[in-house]
ROBA-191753 format. One line per field, with one value per residue: residue number from 1; residue in three letters; x, y, z of N, C-alpha, C, O in turn. Coordinates in nm, 3 decimals, padded with zeros to 5 digits. Layout:
% ROBA-191753
seq	c(NUM ...)
type	c(ALA ...)
n.c1	c(X ...)
n.c2	c(Y ...)
n.c3	c(Z ...)
ca.c1	c(X ...)
ca.c2	c(Y ...)
ca.c3	c(Z ...)
c.c1	c(X ...)
c.c2	c(Y ...)
c.c3	c(Z ...)
o.c1	c(X ...)
o.c2	c(Y ...)
o.c3	c(Z ...)
***
This chain:
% ROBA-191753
seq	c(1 2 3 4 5 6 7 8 9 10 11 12 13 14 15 16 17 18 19 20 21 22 23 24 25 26 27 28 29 30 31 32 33 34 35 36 37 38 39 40 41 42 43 44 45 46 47 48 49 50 51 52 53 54 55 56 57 58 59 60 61 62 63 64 65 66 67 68 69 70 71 72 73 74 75 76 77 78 79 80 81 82)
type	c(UNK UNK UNK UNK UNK UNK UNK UNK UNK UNK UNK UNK UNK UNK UNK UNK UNK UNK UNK UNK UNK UNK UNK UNK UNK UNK UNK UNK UNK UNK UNK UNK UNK UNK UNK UNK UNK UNK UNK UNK UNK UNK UNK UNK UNK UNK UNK UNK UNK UNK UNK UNK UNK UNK UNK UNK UNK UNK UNK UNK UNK UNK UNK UNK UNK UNK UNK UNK UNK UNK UNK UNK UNK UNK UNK UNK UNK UNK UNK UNK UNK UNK)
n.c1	c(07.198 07.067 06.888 06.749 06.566 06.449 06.252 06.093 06.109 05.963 05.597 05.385 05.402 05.312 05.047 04.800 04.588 04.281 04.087 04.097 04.031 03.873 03.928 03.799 03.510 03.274 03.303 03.232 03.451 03.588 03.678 04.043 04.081 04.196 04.230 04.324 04.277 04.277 04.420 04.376 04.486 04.379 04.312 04.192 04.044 04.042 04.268 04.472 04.700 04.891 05.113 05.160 05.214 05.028 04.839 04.752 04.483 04.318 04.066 04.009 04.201 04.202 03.967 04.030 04.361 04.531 04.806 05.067 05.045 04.788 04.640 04.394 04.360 04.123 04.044 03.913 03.580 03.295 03.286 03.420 03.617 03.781)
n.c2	c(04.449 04.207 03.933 03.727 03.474 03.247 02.947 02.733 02.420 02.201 02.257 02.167 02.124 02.366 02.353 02.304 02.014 01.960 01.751 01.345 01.132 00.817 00.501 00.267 00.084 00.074 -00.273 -00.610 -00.840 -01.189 -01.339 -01.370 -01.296 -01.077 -00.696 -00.426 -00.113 00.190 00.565 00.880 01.190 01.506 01.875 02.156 02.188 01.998 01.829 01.587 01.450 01.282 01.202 01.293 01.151 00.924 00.839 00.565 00.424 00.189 00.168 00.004 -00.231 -00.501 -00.576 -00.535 -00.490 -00.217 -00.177 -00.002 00.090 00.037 -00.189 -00.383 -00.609 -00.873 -00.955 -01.049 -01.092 -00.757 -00.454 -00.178 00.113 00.290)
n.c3	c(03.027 03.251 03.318 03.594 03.675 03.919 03.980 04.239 04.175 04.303 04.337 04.439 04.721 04.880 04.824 05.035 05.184 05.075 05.098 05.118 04.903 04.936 04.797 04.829 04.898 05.206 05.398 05.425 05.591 05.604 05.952 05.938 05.602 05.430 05.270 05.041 05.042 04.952 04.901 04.814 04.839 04.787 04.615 04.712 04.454 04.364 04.253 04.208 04.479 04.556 04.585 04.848 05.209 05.327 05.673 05.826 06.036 06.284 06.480 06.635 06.759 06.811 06.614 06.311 06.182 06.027 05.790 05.707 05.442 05.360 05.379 05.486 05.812 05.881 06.190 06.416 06.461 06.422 06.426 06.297 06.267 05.997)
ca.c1	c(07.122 07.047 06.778 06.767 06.480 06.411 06.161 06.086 06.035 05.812 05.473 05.313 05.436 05.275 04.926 04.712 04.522 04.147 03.990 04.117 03.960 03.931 03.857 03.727 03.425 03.257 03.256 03.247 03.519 03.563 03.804 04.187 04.052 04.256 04.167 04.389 04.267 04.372 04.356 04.427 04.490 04.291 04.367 04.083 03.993 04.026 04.414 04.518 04.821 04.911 05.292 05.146 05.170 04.861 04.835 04.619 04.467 04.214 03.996 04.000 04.321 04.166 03.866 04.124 04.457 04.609 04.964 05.116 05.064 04.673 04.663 04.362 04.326 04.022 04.138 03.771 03.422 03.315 03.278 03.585 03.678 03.947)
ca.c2	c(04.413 04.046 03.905 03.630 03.425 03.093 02.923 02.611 02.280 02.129 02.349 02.048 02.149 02.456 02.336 02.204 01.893 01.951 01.619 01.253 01.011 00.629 00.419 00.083 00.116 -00.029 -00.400 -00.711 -00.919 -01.276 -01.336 -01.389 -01.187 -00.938 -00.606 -00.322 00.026 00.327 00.691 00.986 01.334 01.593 01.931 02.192 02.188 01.822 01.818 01.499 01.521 01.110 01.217 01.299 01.042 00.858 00.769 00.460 00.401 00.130 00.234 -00.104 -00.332 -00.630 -00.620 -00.540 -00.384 -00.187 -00.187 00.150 00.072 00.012 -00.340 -00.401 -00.767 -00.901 -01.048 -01.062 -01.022 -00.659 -00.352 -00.138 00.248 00.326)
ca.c3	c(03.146 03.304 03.407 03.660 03.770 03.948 04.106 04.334 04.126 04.418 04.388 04.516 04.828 04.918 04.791 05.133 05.112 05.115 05.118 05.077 04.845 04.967 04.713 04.862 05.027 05.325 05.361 05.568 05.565 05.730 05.957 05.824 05.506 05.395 05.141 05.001 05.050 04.847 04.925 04.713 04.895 04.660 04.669 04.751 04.362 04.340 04.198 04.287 04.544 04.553 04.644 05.026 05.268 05.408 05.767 05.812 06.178 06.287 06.568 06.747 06.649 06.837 06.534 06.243 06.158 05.901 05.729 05.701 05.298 05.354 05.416 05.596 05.812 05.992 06.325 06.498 06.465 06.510 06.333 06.324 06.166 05.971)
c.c1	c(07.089 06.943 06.783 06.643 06.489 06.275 06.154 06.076 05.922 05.749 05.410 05.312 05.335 05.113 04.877 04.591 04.396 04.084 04.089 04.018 03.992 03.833 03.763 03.625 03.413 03.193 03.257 03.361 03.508 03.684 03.895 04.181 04.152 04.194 04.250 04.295 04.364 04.354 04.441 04.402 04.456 04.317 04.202 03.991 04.012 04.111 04.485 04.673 04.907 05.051 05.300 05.174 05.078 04.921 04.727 04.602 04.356 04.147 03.981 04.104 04.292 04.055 03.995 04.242 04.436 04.740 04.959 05.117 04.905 04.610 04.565 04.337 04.259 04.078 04.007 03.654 03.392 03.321 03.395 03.595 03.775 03.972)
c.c2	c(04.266 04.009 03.819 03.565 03.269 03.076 02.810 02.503 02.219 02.218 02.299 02.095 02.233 02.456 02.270 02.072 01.937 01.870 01.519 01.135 00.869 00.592 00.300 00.155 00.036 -00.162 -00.494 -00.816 -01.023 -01.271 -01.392 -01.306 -01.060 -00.845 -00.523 -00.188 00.115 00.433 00.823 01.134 01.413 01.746 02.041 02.235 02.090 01.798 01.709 01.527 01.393 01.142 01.222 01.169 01.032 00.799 00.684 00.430 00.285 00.178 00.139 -00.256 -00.459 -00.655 -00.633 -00.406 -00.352 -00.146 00.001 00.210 00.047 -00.104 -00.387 -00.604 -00.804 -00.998 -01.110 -01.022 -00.897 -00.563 -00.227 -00.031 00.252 00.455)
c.c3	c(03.138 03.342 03.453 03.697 03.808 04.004 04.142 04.225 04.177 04.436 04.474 04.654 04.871 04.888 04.945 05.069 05.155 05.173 05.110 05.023 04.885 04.881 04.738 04.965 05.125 05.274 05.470 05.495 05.704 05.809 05.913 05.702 05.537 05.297 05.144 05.017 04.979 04.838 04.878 04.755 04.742 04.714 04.661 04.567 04.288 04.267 04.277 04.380 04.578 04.590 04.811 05.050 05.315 05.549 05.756 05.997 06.217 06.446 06.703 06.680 06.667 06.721 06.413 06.258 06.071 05.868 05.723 05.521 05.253 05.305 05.520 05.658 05.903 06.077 06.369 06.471 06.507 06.386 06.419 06.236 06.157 05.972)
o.c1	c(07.084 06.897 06.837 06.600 06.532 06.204 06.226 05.972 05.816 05.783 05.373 05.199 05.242 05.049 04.934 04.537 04.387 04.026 04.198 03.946 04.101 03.714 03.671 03.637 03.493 03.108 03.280 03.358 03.468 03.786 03.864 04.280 04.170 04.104 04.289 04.197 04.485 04.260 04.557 04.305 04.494 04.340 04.105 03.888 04.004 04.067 04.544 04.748 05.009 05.092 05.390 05.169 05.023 05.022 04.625 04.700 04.268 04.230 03.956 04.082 04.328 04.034 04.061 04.235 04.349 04.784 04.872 05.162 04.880 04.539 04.608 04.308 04.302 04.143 03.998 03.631 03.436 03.356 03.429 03.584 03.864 04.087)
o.c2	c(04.208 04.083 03.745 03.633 03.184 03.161 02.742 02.537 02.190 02.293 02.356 02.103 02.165 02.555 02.162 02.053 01.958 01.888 01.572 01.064 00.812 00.621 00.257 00.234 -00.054 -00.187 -00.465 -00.858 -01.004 -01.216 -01.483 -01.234 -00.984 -00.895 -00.509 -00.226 00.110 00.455 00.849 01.194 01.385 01.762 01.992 02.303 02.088 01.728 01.727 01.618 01.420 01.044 01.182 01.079 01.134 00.729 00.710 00.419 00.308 00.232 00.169 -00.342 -00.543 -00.777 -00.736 -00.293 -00.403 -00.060 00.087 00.316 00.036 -00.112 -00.428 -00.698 -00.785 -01.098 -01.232 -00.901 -00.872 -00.595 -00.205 -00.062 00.235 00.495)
o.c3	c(03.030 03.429 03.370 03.789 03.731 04.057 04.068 04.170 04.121 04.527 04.576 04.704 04.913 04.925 04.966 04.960 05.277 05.280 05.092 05.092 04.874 04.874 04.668 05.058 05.153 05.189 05.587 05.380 05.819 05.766 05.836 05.688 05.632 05.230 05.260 04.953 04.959 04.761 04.912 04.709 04.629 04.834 04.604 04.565 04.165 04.176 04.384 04.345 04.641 04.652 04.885 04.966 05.358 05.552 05.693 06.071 06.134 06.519 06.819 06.594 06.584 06.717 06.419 06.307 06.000 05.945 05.734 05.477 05.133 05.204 05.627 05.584 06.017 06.046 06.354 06.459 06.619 06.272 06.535 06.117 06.241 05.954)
***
């Protein structure tokens, strides 16, 4: 008799993301100023998941942007969510 088993390599997968950790907190930057941001998908028992992708959004692009790599850059005076 034989026995056969496999299973997936990527568990990762099938885990949902609970939370995301951002590292940098809130700050004021001047304008032209740039800052890096860094955010770490956690999984609902805080198993980091850093292989996800991150969307990054700014709430008002005329105050600042952000890079698709979390790149943020003050354009204007103004308070602004990411």
């Amino acid at each position: 008799a034989h026995i056969l088993a496999a299973c997936s390599a990527d568990v990762t997968a099938r885990v949902a993301v609970a939370s995301v950790e951002i590292t940098t907190p809130r700050m004021e930057l001047v304008v032209g100023e740039s800052h890096d941001y860094d955010a770490v998908p956690k999984s609902a028992i805080g198993s980091s998941l850093r292989d996800r992708p991150v969307a990054w959004h700014s709430e008002n692009e005329a105050v600042a942007t952000i890079s698709g790599s979390g790149v943020l850059l003050a354009k204007s005076g103004g308070t602004v969510g990411i």
